[in-house]
C-alpha positions in Angstrom: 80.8 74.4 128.7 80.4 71.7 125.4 83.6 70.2 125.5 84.6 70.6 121.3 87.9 70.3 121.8 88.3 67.0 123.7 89.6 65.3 120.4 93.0 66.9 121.2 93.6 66.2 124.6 96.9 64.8 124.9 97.3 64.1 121.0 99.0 65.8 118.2 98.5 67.6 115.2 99.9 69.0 112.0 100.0 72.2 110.2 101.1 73.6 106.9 101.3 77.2 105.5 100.7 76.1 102.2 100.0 79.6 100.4 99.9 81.9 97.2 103.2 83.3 98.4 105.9 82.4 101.8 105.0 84.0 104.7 105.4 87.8 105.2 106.6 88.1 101.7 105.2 90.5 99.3 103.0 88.9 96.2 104.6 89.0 93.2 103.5 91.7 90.3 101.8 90.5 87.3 98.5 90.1 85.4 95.3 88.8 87.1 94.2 86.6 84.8 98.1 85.1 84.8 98.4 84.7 88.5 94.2 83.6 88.7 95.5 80.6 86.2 98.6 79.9 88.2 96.9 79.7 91.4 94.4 76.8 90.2 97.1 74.9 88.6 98.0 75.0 92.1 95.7 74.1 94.0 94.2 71.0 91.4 97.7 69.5 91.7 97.2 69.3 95.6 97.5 65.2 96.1 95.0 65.3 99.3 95.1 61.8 99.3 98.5 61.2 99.4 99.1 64.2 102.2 95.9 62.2 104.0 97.9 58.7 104.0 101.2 60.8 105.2 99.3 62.2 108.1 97.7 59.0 109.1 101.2 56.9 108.7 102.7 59.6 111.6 99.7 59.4 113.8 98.3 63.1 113.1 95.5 63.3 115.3 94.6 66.5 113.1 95.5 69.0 110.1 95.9 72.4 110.0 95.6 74.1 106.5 95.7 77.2 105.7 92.4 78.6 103.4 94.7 82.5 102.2 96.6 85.0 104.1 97.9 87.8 103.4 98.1 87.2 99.3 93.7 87.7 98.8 94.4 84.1 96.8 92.2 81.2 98.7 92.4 77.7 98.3 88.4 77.3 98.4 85.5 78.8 96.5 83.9 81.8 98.4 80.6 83.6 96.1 80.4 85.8 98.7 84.0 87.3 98.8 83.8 87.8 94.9 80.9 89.8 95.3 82.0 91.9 98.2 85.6 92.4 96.7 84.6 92.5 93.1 87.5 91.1 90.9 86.4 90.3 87.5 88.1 87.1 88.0 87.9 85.2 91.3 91.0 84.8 93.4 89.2 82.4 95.7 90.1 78.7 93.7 87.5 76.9 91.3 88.9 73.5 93.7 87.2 73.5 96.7 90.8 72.1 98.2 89.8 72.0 102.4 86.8 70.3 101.3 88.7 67.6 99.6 90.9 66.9 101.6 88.9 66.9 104.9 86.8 64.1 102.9 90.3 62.4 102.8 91.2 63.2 106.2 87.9 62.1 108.0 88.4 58.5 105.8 91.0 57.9 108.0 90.1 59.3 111.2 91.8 62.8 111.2 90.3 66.0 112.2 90.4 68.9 109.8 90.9 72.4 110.8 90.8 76.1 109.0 92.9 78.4 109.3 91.9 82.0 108.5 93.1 85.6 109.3 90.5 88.2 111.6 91.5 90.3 109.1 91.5 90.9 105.1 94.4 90.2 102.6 97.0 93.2 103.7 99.0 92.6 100.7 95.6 92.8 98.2 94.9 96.8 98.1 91.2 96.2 96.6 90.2 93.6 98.7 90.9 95.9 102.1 89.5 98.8 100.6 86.1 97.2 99.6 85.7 95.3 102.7 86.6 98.6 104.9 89.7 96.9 106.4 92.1 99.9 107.4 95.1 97.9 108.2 97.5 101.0 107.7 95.0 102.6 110.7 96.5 99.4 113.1 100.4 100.4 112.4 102.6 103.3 113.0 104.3 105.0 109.8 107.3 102.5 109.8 104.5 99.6 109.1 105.2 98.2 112.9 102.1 96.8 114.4 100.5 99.2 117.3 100.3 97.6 120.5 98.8 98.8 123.8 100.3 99.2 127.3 98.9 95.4 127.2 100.8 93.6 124.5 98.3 93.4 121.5 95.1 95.1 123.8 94.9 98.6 121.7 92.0 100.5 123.6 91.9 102.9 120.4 87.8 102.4 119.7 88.2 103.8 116.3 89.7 100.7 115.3 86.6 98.9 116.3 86.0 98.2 112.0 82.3 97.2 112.8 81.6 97.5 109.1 84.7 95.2 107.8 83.7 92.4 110.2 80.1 92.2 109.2 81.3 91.6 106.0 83.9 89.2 107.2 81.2 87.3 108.6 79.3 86.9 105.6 82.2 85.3 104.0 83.3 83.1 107.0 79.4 82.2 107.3 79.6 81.2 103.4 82.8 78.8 104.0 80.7 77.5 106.9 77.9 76.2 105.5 79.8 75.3 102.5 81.8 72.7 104.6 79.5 71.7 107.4 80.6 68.8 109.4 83.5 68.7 107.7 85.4 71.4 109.2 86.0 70.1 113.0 87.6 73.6 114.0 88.9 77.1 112.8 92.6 78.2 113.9 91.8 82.2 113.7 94.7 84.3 112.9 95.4 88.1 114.2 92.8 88.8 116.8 95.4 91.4 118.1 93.1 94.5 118.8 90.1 92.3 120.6 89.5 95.6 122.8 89.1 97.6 119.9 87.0 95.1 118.1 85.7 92.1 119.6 85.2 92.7 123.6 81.7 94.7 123.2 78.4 93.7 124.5 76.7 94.3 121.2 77.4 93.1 118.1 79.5 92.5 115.9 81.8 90.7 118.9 83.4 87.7 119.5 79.5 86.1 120.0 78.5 87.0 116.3 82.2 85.8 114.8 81.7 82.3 116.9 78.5 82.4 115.4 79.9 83.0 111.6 82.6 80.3 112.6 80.0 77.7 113.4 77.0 78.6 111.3 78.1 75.0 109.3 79.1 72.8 112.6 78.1 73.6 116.2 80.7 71.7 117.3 83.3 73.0 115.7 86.3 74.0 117.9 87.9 77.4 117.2 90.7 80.0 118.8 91.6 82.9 118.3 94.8 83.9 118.4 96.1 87.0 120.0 99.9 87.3 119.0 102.4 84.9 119.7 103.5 83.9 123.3 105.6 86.3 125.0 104.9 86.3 128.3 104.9 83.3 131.4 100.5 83.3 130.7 98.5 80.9 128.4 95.5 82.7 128.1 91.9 82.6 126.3 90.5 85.8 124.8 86.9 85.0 125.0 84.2 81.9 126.5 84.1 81.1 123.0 87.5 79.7 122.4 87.8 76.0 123.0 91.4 75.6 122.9 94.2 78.1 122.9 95.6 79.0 120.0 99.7 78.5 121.4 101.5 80.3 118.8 104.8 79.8 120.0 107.4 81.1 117.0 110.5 79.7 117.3 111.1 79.0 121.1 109.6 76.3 123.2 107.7 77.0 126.0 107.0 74.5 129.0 104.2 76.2 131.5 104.5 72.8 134.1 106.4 72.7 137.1 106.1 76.4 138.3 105.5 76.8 141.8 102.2 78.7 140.9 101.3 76.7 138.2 97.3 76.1 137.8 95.9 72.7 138.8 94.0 73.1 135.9 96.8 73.9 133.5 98.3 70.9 134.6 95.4 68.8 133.7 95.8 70.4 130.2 93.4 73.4 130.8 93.2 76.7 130.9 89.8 78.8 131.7 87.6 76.2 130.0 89.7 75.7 127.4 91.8 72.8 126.0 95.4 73.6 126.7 96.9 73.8 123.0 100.8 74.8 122.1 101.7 75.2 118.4 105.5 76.0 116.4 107.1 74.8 113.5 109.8 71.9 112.4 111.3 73.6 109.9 113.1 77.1 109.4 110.0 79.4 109.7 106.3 78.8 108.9 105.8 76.6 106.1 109.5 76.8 105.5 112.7 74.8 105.6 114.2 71.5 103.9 114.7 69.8 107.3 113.9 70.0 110.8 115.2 73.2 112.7 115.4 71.0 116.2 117.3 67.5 117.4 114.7 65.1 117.1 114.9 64.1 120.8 114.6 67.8 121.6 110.9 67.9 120.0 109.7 65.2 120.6 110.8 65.4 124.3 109.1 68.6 124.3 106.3 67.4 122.8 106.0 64.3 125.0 106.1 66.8 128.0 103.1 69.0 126.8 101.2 65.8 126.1 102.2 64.3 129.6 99.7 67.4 130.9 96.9 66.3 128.5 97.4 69.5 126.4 97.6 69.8 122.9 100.7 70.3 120.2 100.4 71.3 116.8 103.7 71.3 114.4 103.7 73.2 111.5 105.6 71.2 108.4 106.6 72.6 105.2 104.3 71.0 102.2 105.4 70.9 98.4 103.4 72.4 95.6 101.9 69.0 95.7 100.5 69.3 99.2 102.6 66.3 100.6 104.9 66.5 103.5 108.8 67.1 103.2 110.1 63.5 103.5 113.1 65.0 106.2 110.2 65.5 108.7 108.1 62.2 108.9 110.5 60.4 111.1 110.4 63.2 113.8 106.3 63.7 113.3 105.9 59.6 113.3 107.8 59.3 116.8 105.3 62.0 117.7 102.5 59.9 117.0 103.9 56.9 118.8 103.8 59.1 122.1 99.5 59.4 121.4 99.4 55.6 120.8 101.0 55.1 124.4 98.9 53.3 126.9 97.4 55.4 129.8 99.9 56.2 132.1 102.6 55.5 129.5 103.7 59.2 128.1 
């Protein structure tokens, strides 16, 4: 198996929800052609070249960013989604902002990575509806997420949404090619229901969305992400996945030392893939004034996880401005000191 992940093996990395709106918040009411305006003011006052120099100062081995959620805004151009969600004014930005600032990034050595939701915008009525995304179909009638007697695995084939993800490749395919070799990896988001959706021998499946993800770069790495960590398992979903996708929430996790711990997982891998561990500094994703943790705390955890040639991502808050939240660049920099260690040394 192509090794696309090796760039992260026992190195760091940043992250930042920098959104339309905070994490699992609803968007706020008002005009389209208000909020459209609001949103590129937004993104063209992102400094990418200032966030770049930050990331390079700590030793960021690669960034994160987040291309829309939940909200239907996005940070990039996407003819595609316009068309297939049919806005008279695009919520997808005139900036191409990952572009920018993966130029930036790759001036100075640093990997860029997209992150992107399996699904479409649950907070954007119009876009769900016209890309035949029944999100109410994947939660009971108080809005929690359905789960199977597996954790995330719902066996419910009606679910499967063959014609939503056919369009959701289209417009993953058109970010793609847009980027190229600029986008080194994709961090997919709520590939809950893989079952339902994903795990088939004919397409659409996880082959045709790998496809979509590297229709631009071959070598991009990508995960996708099945729910955050609950249980004593790291695992992958599909062959396709080059690194685990980690998502840790608040709590740390340390899978080393167990008396039935892996070989493999202790060399930093789990089936095939790179081991990769991700939470945030600050209060919640993309949130916070200051870091959550004791310095020594994360960074000892960090040092441990890197020890085992896997992989840590930390997701910072950013201003409107894109750059970092001066409180965390001591932490992150003492996390970067661990990658510049000598062999043998961390």
């Amino acid at each position: 198996m192509e090794n696309r992940a090796a760039f992260m093996r026992g190195r760091f990395g940043v992250m930042s929800h920098w959104l339309y709106n905070p994490v699992d918040t609803p968007v706020p009411q008002g005009e389209l052609a208000s909020q459209v305006d609001q949103w590129n003011r937004r993104v063209d006052a992102f400094d990418t070249q200032a966030l770049a120099d930050q990331l390079q100062s700590v030793g960021a081995g690669w960034f994160i960013l987040t291309i829309g959620q939940n909200s239907g805004f996005y940070c990039a151009p996407n003819p595609v989604y316009d068309a297939l969600v049919g806005y008279p004014l695009s919520k997808c930005a005139q900036r191409d902002l990952f572009a920018d600032l993966a130029r930036a990034l790759k001036k100075r050595g640093i990997r860029a990575i997209a992150y992107l939701p399996s699904g479409a915008p649950c907070y954007d009525p119009q876009a769900m509806q016209r890309l035949e995304w029944t999100d109410g179909a994947l939660r009971d009638t108080n809005g929690v997420m359905l789960r199977g007697a597996g954790h995330y695995r719902l066996e419910d084939l009606s679910l499967r949404l063959a014609s939503f993800q056919r369009k959701w490749e289209q417009v993953i395919t058109c970010w793609a090619q847009a980027w190229g070799d600029l986008c080194d990896g994709w961090w997919i988001d709520g590939v809950y229901y893989a079952n339902a959706m994903y795990r088939f021998d004919q397409e659409p499946n996880f082959d045709s969305l790998a496809r979509a993800l590297r229709s631009g770069n071959p070598r991009a790495a990508i995960c996708l992400n099945q729910g955050i960590l609950r249980t004593d398992q790291i695992t992958v979903q599909s062959v396709q996945e080059d690194y685990t996708a980690g998502e840790l929430g608040a709590y740390l996790y340390v899978p080393f030392g167990r008396k039935k711990a892996e070989p493999a997982l202790m060399d930093g891998r789990v089936a095939d893939a790179q081991l990769h561990l991700l939470s945030f500094l600050g209060d919640q994703w993309g949130q916070g004034v200051s870091p959550r943790l004791p310095p020594a705390l994360s960074v000892a955890w960090t040092q441990e996880v890197l020890a085992h040639h896997g992989a840590v991502t930390w997701d910072v808050p950013t201003g409107s401005d894109g750059k970092i939240a001066p409180a965390f660049l001591p932490v992150l920099k003492q996390m970067g000191e661990l990658c510049a260690a000598p062999a043998g040394m961390i």
